[in-house]
C-alpha positions as CSV (number, residue, x, y, z in Angstrom):
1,X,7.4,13.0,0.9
2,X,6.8,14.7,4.3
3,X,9.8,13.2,5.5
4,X,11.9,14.1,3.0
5,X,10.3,17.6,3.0
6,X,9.5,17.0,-0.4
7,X,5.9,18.2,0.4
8,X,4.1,19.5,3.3
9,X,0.9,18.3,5.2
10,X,-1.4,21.0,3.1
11,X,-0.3,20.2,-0.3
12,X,-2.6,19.3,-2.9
13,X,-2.8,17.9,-6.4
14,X,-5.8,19.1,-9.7
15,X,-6.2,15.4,-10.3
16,X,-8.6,15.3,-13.8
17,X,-8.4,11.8,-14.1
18,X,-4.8,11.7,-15.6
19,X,-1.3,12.7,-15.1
20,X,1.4,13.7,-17.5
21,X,5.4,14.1,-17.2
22,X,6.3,17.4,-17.9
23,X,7.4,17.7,-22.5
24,X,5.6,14.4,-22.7
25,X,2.3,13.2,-24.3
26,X,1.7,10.1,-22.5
27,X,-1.1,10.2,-19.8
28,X,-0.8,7.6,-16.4
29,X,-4.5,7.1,-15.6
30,X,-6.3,7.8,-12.7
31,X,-8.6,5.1,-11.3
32,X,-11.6,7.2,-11.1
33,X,-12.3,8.4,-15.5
34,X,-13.0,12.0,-14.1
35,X,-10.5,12.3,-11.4
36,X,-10.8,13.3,-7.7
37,X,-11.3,17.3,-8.3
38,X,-8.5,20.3,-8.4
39,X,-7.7,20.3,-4.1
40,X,-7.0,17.0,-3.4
41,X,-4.8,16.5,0.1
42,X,-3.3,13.8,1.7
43,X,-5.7,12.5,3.5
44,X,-8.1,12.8,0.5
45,X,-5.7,10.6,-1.6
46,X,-5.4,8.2,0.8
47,X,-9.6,8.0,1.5
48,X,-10.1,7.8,-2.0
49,X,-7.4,6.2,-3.5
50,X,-6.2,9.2,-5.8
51,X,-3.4,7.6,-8.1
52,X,-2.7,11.4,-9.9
53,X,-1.4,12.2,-6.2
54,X,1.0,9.5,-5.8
55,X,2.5,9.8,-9.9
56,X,3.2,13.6,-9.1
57,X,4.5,12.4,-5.5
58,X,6.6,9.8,-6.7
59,X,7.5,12.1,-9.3
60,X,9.1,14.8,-7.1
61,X,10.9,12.3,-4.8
62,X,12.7,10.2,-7.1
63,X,13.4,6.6,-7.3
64,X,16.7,7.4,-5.1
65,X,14.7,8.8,-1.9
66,X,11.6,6.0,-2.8
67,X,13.7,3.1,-2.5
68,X,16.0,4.6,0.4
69,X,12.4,5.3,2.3
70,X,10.9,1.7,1.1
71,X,13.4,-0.6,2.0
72,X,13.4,-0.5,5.6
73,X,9.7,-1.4,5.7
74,X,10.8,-5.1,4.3
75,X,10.3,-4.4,0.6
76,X,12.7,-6.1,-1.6
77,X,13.9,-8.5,0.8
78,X,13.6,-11.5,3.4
79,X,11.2,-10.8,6.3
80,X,13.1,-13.1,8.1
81,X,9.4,-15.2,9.2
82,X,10.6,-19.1,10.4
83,X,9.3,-20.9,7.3
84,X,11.5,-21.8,4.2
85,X,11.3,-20.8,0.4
86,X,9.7,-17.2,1.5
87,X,10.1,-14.9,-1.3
88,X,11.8,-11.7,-1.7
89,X,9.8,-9.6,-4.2
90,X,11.3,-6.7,-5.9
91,X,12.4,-3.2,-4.8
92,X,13.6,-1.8,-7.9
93,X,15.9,1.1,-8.1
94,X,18.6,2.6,-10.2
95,X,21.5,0.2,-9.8
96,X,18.6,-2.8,-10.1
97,X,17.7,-1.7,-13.4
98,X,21.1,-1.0,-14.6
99,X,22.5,-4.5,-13.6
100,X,20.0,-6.2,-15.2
101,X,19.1,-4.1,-18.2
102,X,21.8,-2.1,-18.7
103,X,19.6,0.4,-19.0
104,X,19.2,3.9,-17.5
105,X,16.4,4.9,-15.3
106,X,13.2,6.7,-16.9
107,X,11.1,9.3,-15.3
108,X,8.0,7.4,-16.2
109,X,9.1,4.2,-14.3
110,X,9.0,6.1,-11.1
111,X,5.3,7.2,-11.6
112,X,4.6,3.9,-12.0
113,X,6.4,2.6,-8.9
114,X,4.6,5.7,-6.7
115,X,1.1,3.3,-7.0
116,X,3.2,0.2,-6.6
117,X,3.1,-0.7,-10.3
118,X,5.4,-1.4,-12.5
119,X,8.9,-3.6,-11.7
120,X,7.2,-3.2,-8.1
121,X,6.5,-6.8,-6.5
122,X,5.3,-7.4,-3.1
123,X,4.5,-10.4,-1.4
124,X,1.0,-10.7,1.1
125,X,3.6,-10.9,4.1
126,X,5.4,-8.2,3.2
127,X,2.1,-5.7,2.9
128,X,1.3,-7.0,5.8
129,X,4.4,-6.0,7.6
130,X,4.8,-2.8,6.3
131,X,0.8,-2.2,7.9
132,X,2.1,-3.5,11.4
133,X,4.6,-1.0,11.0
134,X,2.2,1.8,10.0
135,X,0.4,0.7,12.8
136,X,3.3,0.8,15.7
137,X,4.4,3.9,13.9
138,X,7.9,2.7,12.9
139,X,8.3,-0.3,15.3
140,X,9.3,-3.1,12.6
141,X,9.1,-6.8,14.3
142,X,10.5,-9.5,12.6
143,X,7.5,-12.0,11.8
144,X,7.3,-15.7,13.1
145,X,5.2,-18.7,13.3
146,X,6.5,-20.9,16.3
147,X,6.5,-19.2,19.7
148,X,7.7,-22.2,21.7
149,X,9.4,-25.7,20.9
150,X,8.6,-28.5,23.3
151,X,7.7,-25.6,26.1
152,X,10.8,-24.1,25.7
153,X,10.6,-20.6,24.4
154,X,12.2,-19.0,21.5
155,X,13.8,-15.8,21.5
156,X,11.8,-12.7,21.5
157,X,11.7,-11.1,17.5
158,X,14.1,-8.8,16.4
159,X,12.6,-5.6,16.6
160,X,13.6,-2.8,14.9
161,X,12.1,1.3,14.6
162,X,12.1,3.4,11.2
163,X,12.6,7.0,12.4
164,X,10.1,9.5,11.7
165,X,8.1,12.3,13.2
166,X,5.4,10.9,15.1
167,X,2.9,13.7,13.6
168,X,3.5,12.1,10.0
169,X,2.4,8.7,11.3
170,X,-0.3,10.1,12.9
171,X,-1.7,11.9,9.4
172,X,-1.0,8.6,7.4
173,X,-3.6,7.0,10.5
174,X,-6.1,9.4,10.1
175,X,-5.8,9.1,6.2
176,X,-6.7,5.4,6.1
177,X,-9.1,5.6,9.2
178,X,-11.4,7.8,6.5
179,X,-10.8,5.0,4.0
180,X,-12.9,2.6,6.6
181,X,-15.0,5.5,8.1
182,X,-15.0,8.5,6.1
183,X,-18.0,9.5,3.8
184,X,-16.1,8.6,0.7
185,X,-13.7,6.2,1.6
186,X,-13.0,3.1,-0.7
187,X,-13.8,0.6,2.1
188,X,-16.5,2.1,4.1
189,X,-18.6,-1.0,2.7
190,X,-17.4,-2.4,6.0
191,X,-17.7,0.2,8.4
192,X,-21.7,-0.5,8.9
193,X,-21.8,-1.9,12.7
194,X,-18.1,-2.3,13.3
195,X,-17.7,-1.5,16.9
196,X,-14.0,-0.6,16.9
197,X,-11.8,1.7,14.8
198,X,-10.2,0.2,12.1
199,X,-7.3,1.8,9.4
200,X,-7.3,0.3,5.8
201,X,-6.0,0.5,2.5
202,X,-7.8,-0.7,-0.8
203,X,-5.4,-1.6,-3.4
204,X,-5.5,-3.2,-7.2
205,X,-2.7,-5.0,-9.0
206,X,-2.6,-4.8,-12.7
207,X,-2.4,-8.8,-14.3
208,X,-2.0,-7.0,-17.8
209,X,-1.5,-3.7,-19.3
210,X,-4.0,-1.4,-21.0
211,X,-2.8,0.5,-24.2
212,X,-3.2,3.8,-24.1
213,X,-5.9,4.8,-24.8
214,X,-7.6,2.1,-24.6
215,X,-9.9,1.6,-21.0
216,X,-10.3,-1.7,-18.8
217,X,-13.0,-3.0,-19.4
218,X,-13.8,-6.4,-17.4
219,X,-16.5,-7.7,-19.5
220,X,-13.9,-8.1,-21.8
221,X,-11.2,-10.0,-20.1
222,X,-10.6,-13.1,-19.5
223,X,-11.3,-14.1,-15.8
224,X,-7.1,-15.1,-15.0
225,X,-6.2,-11.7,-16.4
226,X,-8.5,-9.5,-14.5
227,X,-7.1,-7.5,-11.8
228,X,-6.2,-8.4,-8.4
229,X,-7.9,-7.2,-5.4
230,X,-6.0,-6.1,-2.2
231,X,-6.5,-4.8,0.9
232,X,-4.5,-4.0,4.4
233,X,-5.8,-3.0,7.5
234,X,-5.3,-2.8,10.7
235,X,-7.5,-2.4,14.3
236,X,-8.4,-1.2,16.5
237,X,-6.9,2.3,15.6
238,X,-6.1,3.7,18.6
239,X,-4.4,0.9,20.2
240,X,-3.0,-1.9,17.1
241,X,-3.3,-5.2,18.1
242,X,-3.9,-7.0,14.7
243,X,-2.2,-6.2,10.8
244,X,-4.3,-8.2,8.0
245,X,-3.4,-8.5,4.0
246,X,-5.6,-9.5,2.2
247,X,-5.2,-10.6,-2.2
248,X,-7.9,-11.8,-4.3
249,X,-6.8,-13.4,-7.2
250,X,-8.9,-11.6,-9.9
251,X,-10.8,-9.9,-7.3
252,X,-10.5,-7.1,-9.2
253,X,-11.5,-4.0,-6.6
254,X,-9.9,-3.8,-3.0
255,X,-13.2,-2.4,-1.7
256,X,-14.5,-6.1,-2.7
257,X,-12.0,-7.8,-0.9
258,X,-12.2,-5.8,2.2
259,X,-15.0,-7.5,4.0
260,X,-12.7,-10.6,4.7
261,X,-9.9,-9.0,6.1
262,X,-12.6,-7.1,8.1
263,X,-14.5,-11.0,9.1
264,X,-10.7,-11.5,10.2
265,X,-10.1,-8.5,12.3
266,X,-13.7,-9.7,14.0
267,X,-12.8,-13.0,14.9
268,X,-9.3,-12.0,16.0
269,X,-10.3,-8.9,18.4
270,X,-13.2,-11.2,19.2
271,X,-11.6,-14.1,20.3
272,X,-9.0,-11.5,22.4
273,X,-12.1,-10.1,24.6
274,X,-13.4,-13.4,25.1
């Protein structure tokens, strides 16, 4: 959005819980039943996890500029990492849908895809790219297991940079900084004695729908259909060394899956000092 000049730095969303398409009925829910207040900012929806913010982002961009943005953070294709049968996931976008469908695109399906939901699929690698690339604020290296065969070295990675103003990275850091460290943020569970900065990102995937107007309700569902928890991060802020995703299976809340990408992040920085 601040790329596209779609929005600026200051803009804010009223976010009452829900969100509705303009002449339409149907409401996309927020996470939080009461919503995240009238003024919420970017780095307020990125702390707390305001959907409302990203429907009426998505909204104004379009699935043309989302996809065009998306794809050259690895979504929707090959990473390119030295192993076989890695998956692609789905980047879905006009010409997708009508190839497959032969149907148009709907309004509502971009709201959807603005929280990642919907045709949306992502594999663990490919969140944790797109953090590494967050983190080096557009420098996109192509993953790999083996560094040497036989002492011989292999090529360096392929390494790639996604052009964009270096203050919009900088605002996206700060945003998921307060999601570890800020007063409200969905992960600060893990902030208590960290000794470094570290940027996150808590994150649920839908395993089933909820009618409208219906609510999830967990005591309810079966334990395979729960959500999934997620969670990406990376540390120390200031200077990246490490990107971590992290998916629960039916973990259901990304704030309860962030102390083991943080237990990673430990042993990793701690191993690097030692």
């Amino acid at each position: 959005g601040l790329h596209y000049g779609v929005i600026e730095p200051e803009w804010t969303v009223a976010d009452p819980g829900w969100y509705k398409l303009p002449n339409t009925e149907h409401l996309y829910r927020d996470w939080k039943k009461k919503g995240h207040g009238h003024r919420v900012g970017l780095k307020t929806s990125i702390e707390q996890s305001c959907d409302v913010y990203y429907y009426e982002l998505a909204y104004k961009l379009g699935i043309d500029r989302l996809h065009e943005f998306a794809a050259p953070f690895g979504f929707g294709a090959l990473t390119g990492i030295d192993i076989a049968s890695e998956r692609s996931g789905l980047l879905p976008s006009r010409e997708w849908k009508k190839s497959n469908s032969r149907l148009p695109w709907f309004p509502g399906e971009t709201v959807s895809i603005g929280i990642g939901q919907g045709y949306m699929l992502a594999t663990p690698l490919q969140l944790a790219l797109a953090t590494a690339i967050i983190a080096n604020k557009g420098v996109k290296i192509t993953p790999r297991l083996v560094k040497s065969v036989n002492g011989n070295s292999l090529p360096e990675p392929l390494v790639q940079k996604i052009e964009v103003n270096d203050k919009y990275w900088q605002l996206i850091h700060e945003g998921m900084s307060a999601v570890v460290h800020g007063v409200r943020g969905t992960g600060n569970r893990i902030s208590s004695g960290l000794e470094y900065r570290m940027a996150g990102k808590t994150g649920t995937a839908q395993v089933i729908g909820v009618k409208q107007g219906e609510e999830y309700d967990a005591a309810t569902v079966s334990l395979r259909n729960r959500d999934h928890g997620m969670f990406v991060a990376f540390a120390p802020l200031e200077n990246p060394e490490i990107a971590v995703a992290v998916i629960v299976e039916n973990g259901e809340h990304g704030s309860w899956v962030a102390p083991i990408a943080r237990k990673v992040i430990d042993a990793y920085l701690d191993g690097e000092s030692g």
